[in-house]
C-alpha positions as a Markdown table, in Angstrom:
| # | Residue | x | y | z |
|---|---|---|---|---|
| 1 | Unk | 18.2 | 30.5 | 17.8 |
| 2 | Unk | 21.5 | 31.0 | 15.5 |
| 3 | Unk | 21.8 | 27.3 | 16.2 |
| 4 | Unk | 19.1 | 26.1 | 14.8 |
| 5 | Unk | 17.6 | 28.4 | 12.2 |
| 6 | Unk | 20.6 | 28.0 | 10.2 |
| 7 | Unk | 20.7 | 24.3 | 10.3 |
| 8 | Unk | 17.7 | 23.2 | 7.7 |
| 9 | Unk | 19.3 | 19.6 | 8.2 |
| 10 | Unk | 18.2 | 19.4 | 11.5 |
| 11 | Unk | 14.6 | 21.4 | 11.3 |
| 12 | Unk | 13.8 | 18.1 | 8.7 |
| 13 | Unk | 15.0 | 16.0 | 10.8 |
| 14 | Unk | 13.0 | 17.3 | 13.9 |
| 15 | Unk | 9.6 | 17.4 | 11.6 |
| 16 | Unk | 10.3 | 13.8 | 10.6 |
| 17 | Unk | 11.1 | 12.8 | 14.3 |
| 18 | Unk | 14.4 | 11.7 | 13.3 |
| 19 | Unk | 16.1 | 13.4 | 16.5 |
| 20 | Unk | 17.7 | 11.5 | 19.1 |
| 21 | Unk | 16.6 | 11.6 | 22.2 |
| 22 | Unk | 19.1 | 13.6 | 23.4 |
| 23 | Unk | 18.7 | 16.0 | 20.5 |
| 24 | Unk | 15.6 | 16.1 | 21.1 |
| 25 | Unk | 15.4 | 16.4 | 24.7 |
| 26 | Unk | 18.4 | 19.5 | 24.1 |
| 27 | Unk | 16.3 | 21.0 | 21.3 |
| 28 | Unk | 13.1 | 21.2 | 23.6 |
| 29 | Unk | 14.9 | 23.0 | 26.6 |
| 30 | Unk | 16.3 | 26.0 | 24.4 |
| 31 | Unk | 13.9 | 29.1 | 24.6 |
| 32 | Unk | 13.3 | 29.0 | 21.1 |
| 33 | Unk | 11.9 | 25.8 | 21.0 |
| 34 | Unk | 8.0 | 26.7 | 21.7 |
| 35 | Unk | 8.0 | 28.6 | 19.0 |
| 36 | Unk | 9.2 | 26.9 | 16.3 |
| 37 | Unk | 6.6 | 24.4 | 17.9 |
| 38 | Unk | 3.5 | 26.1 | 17.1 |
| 39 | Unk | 5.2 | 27.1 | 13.7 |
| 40 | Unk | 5.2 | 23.6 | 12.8 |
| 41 | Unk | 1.9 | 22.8 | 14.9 |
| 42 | Unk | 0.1 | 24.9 | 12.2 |
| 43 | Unk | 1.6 | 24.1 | 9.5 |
| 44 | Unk | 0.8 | 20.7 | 9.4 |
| 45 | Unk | -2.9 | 21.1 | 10.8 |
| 46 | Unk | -3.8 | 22.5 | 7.4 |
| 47 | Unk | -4.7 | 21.2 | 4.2 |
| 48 | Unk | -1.9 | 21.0 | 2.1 |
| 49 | Unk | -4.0 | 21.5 | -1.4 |
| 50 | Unk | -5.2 | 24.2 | -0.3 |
| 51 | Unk | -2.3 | 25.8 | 1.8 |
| 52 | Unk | -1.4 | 29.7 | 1.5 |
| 53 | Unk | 1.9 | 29.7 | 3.1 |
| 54 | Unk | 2.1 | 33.5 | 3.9 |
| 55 | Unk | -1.6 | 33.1 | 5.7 |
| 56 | Unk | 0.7 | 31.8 | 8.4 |
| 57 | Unk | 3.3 | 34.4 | 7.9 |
| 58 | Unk | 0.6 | 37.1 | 7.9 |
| 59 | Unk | -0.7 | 35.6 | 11.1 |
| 60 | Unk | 2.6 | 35.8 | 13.1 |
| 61 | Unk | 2.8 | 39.4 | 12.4 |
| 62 | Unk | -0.6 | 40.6 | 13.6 |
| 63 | Unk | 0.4 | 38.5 | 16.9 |
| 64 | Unk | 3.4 | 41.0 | 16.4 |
| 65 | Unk | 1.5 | 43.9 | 15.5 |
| 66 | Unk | -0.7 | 43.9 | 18.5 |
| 67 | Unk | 2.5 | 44.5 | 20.9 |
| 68 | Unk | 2.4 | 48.2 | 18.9 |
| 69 | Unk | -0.7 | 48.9 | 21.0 |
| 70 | Unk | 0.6 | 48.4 | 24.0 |
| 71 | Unk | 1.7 | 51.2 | 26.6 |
| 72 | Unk | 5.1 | 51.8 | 26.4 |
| 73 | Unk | 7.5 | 50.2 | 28.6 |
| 74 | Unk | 9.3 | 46.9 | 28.6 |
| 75 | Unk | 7.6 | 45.1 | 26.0 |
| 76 | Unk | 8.5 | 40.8 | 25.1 |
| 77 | Unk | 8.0 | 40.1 | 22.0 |
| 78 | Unk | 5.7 | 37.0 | 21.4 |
| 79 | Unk | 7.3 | 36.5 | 18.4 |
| 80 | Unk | 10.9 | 37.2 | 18.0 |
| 81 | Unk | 12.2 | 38.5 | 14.5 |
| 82 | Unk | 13.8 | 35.4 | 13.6 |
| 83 | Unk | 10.2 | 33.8 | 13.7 |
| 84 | Unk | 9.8 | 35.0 | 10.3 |
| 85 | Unk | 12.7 | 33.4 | 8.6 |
| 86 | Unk | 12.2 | 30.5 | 10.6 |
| 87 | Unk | 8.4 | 30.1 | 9.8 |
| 88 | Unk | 9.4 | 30.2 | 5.7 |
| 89 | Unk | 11.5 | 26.8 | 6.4 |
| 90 | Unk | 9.1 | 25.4 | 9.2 |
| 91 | Unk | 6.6 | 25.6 | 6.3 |
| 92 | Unk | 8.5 | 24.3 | 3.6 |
| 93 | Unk | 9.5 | 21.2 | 5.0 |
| 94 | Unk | 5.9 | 20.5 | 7.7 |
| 95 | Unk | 4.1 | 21.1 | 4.2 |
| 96 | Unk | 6.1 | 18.8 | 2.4 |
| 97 | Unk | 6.3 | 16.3 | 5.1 |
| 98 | Unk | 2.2 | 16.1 | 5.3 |
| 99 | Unk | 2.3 | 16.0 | 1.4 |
| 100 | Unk | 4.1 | 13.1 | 1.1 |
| 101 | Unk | 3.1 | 10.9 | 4.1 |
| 102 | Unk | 1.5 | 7.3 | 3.6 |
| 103 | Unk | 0.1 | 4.1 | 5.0 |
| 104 | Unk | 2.0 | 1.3 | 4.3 |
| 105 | Unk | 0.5 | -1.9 | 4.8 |
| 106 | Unk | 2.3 | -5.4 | 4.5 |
| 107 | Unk | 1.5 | -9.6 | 4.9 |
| 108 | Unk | 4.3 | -11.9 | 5.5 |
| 109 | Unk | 4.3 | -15.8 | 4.9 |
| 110 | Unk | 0.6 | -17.5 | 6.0 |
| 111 | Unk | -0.8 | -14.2 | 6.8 |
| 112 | Unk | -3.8 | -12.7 | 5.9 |
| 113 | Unk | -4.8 | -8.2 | 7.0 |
| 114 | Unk | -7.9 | -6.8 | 6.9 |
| 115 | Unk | -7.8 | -3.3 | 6.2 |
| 116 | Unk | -10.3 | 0.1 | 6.4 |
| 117 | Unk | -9.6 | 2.9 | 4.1 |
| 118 | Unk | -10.2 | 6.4 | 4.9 |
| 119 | Unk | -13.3 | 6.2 | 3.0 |
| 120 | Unk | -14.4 | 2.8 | 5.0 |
| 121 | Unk | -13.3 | 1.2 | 2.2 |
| 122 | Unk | -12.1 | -3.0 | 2.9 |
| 123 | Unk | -9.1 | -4.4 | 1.6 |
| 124 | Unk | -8.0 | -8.1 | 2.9 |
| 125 | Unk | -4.6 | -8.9 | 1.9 |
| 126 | Unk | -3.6 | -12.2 | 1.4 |
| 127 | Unk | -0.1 | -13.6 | 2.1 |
| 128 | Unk | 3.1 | -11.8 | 1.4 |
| 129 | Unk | 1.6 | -8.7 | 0.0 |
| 130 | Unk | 1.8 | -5.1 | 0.0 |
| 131 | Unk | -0.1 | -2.1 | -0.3 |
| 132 | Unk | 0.7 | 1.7 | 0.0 |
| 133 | Unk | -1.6 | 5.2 | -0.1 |
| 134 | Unk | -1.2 | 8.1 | 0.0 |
| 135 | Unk | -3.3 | 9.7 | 3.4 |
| 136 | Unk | -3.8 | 13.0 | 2.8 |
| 137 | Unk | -6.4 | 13.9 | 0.3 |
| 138 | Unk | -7.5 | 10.6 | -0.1 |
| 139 | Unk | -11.1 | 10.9 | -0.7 |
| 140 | Unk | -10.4 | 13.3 | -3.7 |
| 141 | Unk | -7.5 | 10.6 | -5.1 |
| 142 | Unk | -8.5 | 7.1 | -4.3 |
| 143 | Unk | -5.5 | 5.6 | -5.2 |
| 144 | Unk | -3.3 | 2.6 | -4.0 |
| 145 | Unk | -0.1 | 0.7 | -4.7 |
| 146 | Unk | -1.1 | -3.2 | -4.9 |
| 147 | Unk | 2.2 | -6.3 | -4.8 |
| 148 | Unk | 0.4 | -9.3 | -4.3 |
| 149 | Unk | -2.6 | -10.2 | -3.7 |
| 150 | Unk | -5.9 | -8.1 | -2.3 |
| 151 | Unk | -9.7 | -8.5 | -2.0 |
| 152 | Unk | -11.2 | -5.1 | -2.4 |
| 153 | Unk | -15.0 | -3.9 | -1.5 |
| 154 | Unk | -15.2 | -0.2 | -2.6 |
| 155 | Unk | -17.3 | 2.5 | -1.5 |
| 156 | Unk | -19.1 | 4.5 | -3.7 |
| 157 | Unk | -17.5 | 8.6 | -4.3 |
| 158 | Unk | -14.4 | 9.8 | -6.6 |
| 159 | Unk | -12.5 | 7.1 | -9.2 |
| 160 | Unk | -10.6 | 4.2 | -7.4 |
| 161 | Unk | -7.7 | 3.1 | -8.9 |
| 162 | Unk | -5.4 | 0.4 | -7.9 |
| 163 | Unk | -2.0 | 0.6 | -9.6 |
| 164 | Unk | 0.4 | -2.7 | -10.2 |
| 165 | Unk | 3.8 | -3.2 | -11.8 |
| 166 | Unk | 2.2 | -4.7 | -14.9 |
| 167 | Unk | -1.5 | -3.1 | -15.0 |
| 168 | Unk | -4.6 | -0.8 | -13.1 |
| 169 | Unk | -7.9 | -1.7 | -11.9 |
| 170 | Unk | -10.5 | 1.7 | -12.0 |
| 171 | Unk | -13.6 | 1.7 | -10.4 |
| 172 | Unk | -16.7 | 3.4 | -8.6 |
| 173 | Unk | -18.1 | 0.9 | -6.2 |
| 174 | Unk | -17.4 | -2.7 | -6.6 |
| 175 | Unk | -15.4 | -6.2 | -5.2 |
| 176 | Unk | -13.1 | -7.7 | -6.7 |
| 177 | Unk | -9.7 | -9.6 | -6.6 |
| 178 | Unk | -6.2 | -8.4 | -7.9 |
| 179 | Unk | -3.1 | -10.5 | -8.2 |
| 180 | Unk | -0.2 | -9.2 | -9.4 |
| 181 | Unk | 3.4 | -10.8 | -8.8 |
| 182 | Unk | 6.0 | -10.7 | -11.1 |
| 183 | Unk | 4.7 | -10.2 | -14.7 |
| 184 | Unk | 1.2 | -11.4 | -14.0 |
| 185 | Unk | -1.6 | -10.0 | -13.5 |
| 186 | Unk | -5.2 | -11.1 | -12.6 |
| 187 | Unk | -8.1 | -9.4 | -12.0 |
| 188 | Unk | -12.0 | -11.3 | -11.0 |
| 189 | Unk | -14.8 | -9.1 | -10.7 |
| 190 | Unk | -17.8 | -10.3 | -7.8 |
| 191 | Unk | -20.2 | -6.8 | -8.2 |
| 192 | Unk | -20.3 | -3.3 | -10.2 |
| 193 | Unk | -18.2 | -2.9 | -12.8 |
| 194 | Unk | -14.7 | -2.3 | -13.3 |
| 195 | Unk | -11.8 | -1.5 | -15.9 |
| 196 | Unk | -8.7 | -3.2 | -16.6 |
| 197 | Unk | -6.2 | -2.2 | -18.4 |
| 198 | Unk | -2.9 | -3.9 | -18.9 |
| 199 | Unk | -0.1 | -1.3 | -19.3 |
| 200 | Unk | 2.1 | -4.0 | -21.4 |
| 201 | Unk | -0.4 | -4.7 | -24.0 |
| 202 | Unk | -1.7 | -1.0 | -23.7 |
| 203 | Unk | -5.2 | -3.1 | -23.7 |
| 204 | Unk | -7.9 | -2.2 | -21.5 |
| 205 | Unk | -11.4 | -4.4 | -20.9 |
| 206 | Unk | -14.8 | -4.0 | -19.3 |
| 207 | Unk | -15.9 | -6.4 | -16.3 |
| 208 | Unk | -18.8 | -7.4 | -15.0 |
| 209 | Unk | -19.5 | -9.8 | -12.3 |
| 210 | Unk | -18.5 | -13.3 | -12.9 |
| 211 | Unk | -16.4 | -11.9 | -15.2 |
| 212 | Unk | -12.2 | -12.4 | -15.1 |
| 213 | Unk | -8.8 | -11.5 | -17.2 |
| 214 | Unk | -5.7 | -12.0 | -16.7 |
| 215 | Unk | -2.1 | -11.6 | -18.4 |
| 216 | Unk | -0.1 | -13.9 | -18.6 |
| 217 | Unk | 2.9 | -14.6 | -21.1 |
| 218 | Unk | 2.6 | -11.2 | -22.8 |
| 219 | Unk | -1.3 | -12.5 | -24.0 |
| 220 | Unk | -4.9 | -11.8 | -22.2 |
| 221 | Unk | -7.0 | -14.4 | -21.2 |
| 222 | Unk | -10.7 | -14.0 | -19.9 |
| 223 | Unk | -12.7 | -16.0 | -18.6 |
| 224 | Unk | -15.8 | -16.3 | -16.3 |
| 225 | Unk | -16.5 | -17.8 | -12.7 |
| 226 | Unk | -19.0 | -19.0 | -10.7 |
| 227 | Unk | -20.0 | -16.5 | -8.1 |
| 228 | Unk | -20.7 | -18.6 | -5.6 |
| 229 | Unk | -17.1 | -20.1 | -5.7 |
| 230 | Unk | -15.0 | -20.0 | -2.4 |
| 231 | Unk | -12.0 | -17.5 | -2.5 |
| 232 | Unk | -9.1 | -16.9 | -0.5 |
| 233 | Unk | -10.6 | -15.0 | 2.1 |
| 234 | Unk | -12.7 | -18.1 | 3.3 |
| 235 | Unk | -9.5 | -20.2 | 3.7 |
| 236 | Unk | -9.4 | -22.1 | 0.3 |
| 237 | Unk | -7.8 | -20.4 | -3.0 |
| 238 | Unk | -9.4 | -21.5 | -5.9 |
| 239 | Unk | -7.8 | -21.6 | -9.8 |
| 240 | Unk | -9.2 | -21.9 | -13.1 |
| 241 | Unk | -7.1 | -22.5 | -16.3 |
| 242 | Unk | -4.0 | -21.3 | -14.2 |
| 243 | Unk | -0.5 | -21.2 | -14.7 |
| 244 | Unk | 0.8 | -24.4 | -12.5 |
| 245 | Unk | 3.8 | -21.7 | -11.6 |
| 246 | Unk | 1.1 | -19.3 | -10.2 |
| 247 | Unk | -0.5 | -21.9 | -8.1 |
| 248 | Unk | 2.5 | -23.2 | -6.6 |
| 249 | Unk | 3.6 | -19.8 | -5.6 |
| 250 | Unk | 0.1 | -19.1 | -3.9 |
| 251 | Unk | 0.9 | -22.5 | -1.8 |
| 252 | Unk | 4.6 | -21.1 | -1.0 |
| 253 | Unk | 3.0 | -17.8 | 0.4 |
| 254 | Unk | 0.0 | -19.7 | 2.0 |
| 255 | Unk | 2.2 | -22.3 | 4.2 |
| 256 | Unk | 5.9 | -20.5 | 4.3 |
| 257 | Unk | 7.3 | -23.5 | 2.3 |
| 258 | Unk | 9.7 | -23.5 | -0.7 |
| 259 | Unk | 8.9 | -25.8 | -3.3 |
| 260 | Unk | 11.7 | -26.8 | -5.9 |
| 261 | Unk | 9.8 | -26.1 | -9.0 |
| 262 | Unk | 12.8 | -27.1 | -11.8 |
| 263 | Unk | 11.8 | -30.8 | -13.0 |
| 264 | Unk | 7.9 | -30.0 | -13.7 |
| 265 | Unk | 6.2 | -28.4 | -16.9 |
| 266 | Unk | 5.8 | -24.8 | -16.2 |
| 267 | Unk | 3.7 | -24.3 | -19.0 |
| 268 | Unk | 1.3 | -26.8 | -17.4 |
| 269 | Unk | -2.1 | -25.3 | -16.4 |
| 270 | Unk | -4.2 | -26.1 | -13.0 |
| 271 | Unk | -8.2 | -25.7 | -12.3 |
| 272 | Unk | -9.3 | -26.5 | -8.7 |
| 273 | Unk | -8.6 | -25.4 | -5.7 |
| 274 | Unk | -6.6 | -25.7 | -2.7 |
| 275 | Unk | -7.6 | -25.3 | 1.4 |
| 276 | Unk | -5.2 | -23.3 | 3.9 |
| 277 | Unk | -5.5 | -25.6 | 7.1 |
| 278 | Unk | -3.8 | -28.8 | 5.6 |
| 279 | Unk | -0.5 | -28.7 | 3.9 |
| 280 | Unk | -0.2 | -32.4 | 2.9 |
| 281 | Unk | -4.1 | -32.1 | 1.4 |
| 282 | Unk | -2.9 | -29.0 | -0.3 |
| 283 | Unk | 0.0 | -31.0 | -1.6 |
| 284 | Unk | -2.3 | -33.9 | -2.8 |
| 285 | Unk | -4.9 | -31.7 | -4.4 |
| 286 | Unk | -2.4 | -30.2 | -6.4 |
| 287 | Unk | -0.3 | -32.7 | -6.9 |
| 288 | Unk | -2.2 | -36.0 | -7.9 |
| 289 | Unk | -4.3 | -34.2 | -10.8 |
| 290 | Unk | -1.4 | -32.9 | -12.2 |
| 291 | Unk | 0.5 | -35.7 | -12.2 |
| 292 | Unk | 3.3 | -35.0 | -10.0 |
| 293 | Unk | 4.7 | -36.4 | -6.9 |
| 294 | Unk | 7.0 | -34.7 | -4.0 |
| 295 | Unk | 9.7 | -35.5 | -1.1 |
| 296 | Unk | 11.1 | -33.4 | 1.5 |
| 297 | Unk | 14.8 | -32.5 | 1.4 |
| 298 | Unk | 15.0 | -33.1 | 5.3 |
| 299 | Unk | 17.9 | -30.9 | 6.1 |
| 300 | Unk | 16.9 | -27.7 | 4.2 |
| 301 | Unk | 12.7 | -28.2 | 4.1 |
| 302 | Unk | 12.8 | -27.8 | 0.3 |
| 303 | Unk | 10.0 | -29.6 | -1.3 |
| 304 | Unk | 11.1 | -31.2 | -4.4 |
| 305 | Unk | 8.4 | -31.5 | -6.9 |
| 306 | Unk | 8.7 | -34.1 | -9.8 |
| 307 | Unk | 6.6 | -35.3 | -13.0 |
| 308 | Unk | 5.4 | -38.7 | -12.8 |
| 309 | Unk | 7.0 | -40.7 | -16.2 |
| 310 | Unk | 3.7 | -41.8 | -17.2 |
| 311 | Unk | 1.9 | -38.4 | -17.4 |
């Protein structure tokens, strides 16, 4: 055991399943090996918050302790002396590997995931997004990491939170949309009631359904919507009052295109919508109200988008 008790490097690596196979397959022959398995077996089967550390330690020596009663002769240990020592750094890293463990969830380019939260919470995540939690303890800390774009329906139980780069979302049990890419940040409430807050205005506001905010060029907008509308998650993405640069990037991660964006009026603003089947109507429906017209570079795919002269 010498080997391995001394190296703490490779105990981590071993409770992350970072060995080779050959390490592994090594590390799994040697006699000390079932030990240091049900060390780490039990360390991670219980609840980190609530973890007593020398519970476990206490445990391995009344498995010691009841050797004492035995008649004398040759006695084995079940549990060698070095157990001890060895259970202290089992612990230490098993509890903080559980601790920090999460679920990672991503979209690529004209993809779309619908996923179930511990709680049986529903997130869809439109194209080329991103969303991380935290697993363990998650129905005392709902709280996820949002890039992009996500339809949420909440359960009801503790505070949800959804955290961005450039704001939060809180609620108790509600749907509603989040975008948040770059420095904006949107938010469009369909039922319940949910808070906003904008941590670069330090701002916060109320929703209700119908109700919708976003920030945009270091200002908040709100505005209201139409329940019925389609969204996303129906295959059509809809826009009110938006930034032209925010639509046009919700076309990019819809189709997997790459639109050349630098001879049209960013500060132009688009209300209608868009469907995910067609990318020539997409193009149109965007295009023609806003004035602008488009060609395909043919050896690199980039769409070039251009402002009509007489708009």
């Amino acid at each position: 055991m010498e080997k391995y008790i001394k190296d703490n490097a490779f105990l981590a690596r071993w409770i992350a399943g970072d060995l080779s196979p050959q390490e592994l397959e090594k590390f799994q022959k040697s006699d000390d090996y079932p030990v240091l398995k049900r060390i780490n077996d039990a360390s991670q089967n219980l609840k980190a918050p609530t973890f007593n550390d020398q519970a476990l330690l206490n445990k391995l020596q009344e498995l010691n302790n009841l050797q004492s009663t035995r008649p004398k002769g040759k006695v084995v240990k079940l549990i060698p002396n070095w157990a001890y020592a060895a259970a202290a750094v089992v612990i230490a890293f098993g509890l903080f590997y559980v601790m920090t463990m999460k679920s990672h969830f991503e979209t690529g380019f004209s993809e779309q995931l619908a996923v179930v939260l511990p709680d049986n919470s529903e997130v869809k995540l439109n194209a080329n997004s991103h969303l991380d939690y935290k697993t363990l303890g998650w129905k005392s800390n709902r709280a996820l990491q949002l890039d992009g774009e996500a339809f949420f329906d909440v359960e009801k139980g503790e505070s949800f939170k959804v955290f961005t780069d450039v704001g939060m979302v809180e609620v108790l049990g509600t749907e509603f949309n989040v975008i948040s890419r770059d420095s904006y940040f949107e938010v469009q409430c369909m039922e319940g009631k949910v808070r906003v807050t904008s941590t670069v205005l330090k701002k916060n506001v109320i929703l209700l359904p119908g109700d919708a905010v976003r920030v945009v060029n270091n200002s908040l907008e709100e505005w209201d919507f139409a329940l019925t509308e389609s969204n996303w998650t129906l295959g059509e993405s809809t826009f009110k009052n938006t930034p032209i640069n925010q639509v046009l990037m919700s076309l990019e991660n819809q189709f997997n295109i790459t639109l050349d964006k630098s001879n049209i009026d960013s500060n132009k603003r688009f209300t209608g919508a868009f469907t995910h089947k067609d990318l020539k109507l997409a193009l149109k429906t965007i295009s023609v109200p806003m004035g602008l017209s488009y060609s395909v570079d043919k050896e690199t795919g980039i769409i070039l988008l251009n402002s009509n002269n007489n708009n």
